[in-house]
DSSP file (Angstrom, degrees, kcal/mol; ACC not computed):
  #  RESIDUE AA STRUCTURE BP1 BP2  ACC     N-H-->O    O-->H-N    N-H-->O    O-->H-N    TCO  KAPPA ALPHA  PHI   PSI    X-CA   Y-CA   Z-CA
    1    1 A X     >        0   0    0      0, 0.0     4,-2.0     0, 0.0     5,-0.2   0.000 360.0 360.0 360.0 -41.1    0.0    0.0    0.0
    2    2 A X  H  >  +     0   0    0      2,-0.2     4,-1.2     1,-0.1     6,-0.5   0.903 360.0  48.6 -82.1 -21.3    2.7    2.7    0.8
    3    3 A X  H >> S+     0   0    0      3,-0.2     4,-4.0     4,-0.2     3,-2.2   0.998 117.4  39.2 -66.7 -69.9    4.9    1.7   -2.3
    4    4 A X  H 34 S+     0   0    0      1,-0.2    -2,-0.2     2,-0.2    -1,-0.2   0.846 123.4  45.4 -70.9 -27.0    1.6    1.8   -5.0
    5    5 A X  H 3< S+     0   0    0     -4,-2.0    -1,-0.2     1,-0.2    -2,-0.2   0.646 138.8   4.4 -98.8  -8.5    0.0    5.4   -2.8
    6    6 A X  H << S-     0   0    0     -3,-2.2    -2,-0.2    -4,-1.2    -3,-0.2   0.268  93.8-125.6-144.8   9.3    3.7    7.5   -2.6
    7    7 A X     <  +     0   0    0     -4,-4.0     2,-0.6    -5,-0.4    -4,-0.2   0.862  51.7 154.3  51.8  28.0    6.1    5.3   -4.5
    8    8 A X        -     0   0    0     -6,-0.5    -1,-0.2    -5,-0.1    -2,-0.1  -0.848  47.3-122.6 -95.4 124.7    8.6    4.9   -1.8
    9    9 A X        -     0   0    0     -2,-0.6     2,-0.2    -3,-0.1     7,-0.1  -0.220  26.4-117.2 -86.6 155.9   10.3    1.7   -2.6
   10   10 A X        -     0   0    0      5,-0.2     2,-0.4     1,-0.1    -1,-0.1  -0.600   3.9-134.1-106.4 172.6   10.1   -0.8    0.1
   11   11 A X  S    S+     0   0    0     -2,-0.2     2,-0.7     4,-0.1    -1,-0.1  -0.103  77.0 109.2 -97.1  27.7   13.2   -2.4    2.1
   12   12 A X     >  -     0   0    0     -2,-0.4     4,-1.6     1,-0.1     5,-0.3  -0.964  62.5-155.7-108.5 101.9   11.7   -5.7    1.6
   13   13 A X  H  > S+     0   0    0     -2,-0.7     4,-2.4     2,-0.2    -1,-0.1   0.855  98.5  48.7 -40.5 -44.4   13.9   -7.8   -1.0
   14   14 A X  H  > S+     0   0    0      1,-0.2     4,-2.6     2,-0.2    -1,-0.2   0.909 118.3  34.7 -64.1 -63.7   10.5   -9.7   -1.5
   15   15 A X  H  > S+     0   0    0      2,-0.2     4,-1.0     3,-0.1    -1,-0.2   0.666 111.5  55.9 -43.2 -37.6    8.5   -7.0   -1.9
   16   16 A X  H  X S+     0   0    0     -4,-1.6     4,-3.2     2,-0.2    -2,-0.2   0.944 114.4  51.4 -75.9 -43.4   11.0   -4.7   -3.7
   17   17 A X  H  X S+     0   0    0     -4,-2.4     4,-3.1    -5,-0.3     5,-0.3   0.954 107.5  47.7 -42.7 -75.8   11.1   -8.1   -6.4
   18   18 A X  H  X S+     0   0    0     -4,-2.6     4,-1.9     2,-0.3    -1,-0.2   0.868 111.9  50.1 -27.4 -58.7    7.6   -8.5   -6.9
   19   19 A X  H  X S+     0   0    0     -4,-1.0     4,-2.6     1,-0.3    -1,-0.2   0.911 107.2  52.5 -42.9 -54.6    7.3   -4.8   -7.5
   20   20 A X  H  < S+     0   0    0     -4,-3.2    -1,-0.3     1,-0.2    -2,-0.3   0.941 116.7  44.5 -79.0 -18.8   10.1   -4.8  -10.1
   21   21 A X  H  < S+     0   0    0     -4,-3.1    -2,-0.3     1,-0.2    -1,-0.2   0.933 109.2  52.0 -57.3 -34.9    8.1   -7.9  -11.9
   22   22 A X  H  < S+     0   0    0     -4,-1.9    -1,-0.2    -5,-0.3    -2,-0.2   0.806  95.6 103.8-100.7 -35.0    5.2   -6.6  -11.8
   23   23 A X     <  +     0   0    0     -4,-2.6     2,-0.2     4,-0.2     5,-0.1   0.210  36.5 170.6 -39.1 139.5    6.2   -3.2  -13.4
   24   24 A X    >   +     0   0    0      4,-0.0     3,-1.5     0, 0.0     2,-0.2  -0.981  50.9  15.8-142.8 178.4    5.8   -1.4  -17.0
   25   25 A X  T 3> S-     0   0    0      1,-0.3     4,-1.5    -2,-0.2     3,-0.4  -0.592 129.2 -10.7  91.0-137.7    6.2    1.6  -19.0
   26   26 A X  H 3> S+     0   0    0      1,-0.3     4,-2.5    -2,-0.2    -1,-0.3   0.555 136.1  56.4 -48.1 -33.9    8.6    4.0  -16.7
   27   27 A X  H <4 S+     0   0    0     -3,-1.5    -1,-0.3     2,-0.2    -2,-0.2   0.179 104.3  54.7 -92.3  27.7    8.6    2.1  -13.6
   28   28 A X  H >> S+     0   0    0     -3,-0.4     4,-1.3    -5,-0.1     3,-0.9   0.638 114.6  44.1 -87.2 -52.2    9.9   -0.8  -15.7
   29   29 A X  H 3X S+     0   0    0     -4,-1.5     4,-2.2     1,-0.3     3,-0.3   0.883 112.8  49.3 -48.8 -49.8   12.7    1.7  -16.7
   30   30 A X  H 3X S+     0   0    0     -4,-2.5     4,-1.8     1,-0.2    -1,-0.3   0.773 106.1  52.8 -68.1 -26.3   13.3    3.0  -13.5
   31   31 A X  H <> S+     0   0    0     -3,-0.9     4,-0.6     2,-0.2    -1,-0.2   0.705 107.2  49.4 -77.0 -22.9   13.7    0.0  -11.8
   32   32 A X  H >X S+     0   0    0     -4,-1.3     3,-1.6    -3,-0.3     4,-0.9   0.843 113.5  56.3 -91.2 -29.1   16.6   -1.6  -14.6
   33   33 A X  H >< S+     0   0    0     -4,-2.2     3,-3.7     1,-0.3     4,-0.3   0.944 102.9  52.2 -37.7 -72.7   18.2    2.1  -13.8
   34   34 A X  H >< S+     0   0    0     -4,-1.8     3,-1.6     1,-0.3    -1,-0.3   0.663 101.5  58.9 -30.8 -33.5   18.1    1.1  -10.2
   35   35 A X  H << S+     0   0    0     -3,-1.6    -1,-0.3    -4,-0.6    -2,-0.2   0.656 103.6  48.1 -83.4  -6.8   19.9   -2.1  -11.0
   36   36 A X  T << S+     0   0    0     -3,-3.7    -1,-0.3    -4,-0.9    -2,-0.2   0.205 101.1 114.8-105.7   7.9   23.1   -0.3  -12.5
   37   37 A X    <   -     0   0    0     -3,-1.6     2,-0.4    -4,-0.3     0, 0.0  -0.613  58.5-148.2 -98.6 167.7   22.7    1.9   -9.0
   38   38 A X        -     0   0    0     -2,-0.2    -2,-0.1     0, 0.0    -3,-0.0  -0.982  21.9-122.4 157.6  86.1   25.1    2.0   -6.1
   39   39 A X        -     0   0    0     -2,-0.4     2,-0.3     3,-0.0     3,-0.0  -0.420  34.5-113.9 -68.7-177.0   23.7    2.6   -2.6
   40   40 A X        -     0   0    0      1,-0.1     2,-0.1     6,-0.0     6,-0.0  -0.779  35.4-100.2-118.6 134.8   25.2    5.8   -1.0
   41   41 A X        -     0   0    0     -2,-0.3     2,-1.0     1,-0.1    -1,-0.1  -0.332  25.8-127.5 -71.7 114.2   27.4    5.2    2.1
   42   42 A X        +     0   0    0     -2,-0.1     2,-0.1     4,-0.1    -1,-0.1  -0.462  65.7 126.3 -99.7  72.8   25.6    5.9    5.6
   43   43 A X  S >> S-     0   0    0     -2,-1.0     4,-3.1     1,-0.1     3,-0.6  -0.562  75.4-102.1-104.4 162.1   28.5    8.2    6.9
   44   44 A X  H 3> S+     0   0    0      1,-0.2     4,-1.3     2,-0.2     3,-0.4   0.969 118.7  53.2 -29.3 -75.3   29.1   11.3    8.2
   45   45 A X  H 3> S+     0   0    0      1,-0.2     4,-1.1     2,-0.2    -1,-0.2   0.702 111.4  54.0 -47.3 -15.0   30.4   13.0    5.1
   46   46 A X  H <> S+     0   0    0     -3,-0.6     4,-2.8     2,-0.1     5,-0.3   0.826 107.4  47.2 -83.2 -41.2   27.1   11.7    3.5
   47   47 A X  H  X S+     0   0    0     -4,-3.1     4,-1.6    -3,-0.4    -2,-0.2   0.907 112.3  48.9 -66.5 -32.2   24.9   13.3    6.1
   48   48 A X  H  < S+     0   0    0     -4,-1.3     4,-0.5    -5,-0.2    -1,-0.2   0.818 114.8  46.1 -71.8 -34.5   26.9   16.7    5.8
   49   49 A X  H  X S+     0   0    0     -4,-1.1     4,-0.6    -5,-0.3     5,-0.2   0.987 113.6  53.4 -68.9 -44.7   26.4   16.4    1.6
   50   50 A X  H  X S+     0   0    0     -4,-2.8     4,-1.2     1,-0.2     3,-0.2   0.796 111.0  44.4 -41.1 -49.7   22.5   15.5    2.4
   51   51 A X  H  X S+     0   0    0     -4,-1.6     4,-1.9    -5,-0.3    -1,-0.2   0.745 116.3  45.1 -71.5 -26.3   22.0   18.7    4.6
   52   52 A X  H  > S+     0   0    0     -4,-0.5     4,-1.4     1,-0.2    -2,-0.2   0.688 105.5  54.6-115.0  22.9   23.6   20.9    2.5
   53   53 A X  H  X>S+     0   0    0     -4,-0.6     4,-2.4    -3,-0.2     5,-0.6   0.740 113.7  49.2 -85.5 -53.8   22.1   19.8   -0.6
   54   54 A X  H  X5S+     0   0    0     -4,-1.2     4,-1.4     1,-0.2    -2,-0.2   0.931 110.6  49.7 -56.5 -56.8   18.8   20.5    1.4
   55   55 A X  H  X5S+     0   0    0     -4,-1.9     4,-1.8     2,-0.2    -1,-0.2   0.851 116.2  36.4 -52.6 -71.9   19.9   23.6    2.3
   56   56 A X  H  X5S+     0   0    0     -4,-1.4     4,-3.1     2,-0.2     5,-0.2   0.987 112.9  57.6 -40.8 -66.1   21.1   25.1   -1.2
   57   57 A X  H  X5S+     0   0    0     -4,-2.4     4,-3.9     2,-0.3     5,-0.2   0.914 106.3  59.1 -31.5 -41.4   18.1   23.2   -2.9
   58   58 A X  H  X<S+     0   0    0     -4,-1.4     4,-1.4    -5,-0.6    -1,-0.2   0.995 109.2  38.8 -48.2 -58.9   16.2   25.7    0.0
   59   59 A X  H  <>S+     0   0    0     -4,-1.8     5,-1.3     2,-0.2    -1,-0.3   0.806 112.9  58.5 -86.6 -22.2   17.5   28.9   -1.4
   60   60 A X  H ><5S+     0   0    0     -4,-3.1     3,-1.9     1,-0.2    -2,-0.2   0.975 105.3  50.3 -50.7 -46.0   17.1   27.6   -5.2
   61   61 A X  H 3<5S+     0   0    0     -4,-3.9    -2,-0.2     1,-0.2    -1,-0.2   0.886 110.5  51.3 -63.1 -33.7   13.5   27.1   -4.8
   62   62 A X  T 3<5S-     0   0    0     -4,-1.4    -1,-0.2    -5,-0.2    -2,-0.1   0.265 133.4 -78.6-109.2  41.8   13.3   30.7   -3.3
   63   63 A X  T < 5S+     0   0    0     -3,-1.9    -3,-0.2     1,-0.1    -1,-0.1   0.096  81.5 139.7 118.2 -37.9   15.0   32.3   -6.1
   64   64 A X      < -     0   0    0     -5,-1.3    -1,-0.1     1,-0.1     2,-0.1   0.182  62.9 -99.5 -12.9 148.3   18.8   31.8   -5.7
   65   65 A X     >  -     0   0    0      1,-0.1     4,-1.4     0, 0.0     5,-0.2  -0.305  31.9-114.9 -62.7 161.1   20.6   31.0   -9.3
   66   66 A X  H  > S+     0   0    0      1,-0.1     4,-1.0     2,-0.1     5,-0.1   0.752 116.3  52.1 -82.5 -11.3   21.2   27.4   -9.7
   67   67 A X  H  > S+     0   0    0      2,-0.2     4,-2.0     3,-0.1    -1,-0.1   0.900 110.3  43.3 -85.0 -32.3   24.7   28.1   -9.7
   68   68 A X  H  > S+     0   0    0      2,-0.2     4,-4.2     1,-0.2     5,-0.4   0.861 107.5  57.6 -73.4 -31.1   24.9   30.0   -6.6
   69   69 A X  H  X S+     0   0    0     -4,-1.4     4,-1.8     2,-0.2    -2,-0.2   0.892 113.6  44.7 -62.0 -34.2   22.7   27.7   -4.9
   70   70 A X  H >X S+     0   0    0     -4,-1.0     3,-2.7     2,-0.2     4,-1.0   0.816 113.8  47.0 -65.9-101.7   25.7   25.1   -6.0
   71   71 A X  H 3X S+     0   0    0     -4,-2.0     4,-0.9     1,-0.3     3,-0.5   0.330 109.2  52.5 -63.4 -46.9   28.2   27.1   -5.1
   72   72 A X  H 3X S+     0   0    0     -4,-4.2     4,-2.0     1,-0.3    -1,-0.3   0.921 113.1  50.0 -58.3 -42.8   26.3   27.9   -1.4
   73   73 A X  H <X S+     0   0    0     -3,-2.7     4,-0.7    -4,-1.8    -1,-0.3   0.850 107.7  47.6 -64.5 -17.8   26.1   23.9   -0.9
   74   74 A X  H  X S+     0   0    0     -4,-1.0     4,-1.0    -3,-0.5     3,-0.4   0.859 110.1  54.9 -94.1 -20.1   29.5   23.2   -1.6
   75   75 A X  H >X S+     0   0    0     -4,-0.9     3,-1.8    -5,-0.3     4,-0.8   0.989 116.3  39.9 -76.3 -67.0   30.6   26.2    0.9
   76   76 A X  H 3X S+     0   0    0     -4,-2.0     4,-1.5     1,-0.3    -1,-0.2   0.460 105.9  55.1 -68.4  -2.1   28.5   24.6    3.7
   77   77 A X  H 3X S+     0   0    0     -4,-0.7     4,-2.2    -3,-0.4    -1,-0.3   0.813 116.3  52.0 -84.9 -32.5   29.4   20.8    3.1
   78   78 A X  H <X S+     0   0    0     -3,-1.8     4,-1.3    -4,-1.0    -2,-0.2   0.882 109.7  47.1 -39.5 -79.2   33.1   23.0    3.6
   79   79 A X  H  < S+     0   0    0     -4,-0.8     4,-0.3     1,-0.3    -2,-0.2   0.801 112.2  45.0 -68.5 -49.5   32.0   24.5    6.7
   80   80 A X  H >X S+     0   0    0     -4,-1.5     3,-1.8     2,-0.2     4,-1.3   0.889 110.4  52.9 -58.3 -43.5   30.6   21.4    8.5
   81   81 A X  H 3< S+     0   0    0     -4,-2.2     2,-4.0     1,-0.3     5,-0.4   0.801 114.8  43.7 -68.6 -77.0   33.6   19.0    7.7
   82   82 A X  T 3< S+     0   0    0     -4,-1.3    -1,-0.3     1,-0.2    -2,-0.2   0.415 115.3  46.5 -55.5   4.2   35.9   21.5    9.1
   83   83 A X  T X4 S+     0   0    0     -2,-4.0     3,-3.6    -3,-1.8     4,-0.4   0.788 120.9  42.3-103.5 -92.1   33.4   22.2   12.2
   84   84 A X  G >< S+     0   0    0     -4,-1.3     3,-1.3     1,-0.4    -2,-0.2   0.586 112.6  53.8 -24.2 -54.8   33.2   18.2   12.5
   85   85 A X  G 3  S+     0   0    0     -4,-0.3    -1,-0.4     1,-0.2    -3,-0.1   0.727  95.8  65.1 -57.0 -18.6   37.0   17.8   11.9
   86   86 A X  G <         0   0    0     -3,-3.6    -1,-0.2    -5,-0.4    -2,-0.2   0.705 360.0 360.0 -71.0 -25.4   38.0   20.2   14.7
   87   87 A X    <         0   0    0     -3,-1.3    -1,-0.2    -4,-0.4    -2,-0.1   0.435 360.0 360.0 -76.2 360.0   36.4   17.6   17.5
């Protein structure tokens, strides 16, 4: 039910399987993408890129260029390792 009503895929091997059988069209497509995919590393440095991805992404939506809004995320992924490294 929560996969088919938001399309957050579920952490159930069984489940995720079925799902990718059962697909066509785009979620057929999106699912052999997924197979060529890589998860992402559950680390610090991932949580610092994740916040400040959020963060930039914040200030594109309210008007920011997309380049400054890059440029702000990479300053603050910057500022948190070197706050983080200091401990």
């Amino acid at each position: 039910m929560v996969y088919k009503e938001t399309r957050l895929l579920p952490t159930s091997d069984k489940l995720l399987n079925r799902y990718q059988q059962q697909a066509t069209g785009d979620e057929k497509i999106l699912f052999k993408q997924f197979e060529l995919s890589k998860p992402m590393p559950s680390t610090i440095k991932m949580s610092i890129a994740w916040q400040a991805m959020a963060i930039g992404f914040k200030r594109y939506e309210d008007g920011l260029s997309a380049e400054k809004a890059a440029e702000f995320m990479q300053h603050i992924a910057i500022q948190q390792w070197k706050r983080l490294s200091k401990k």
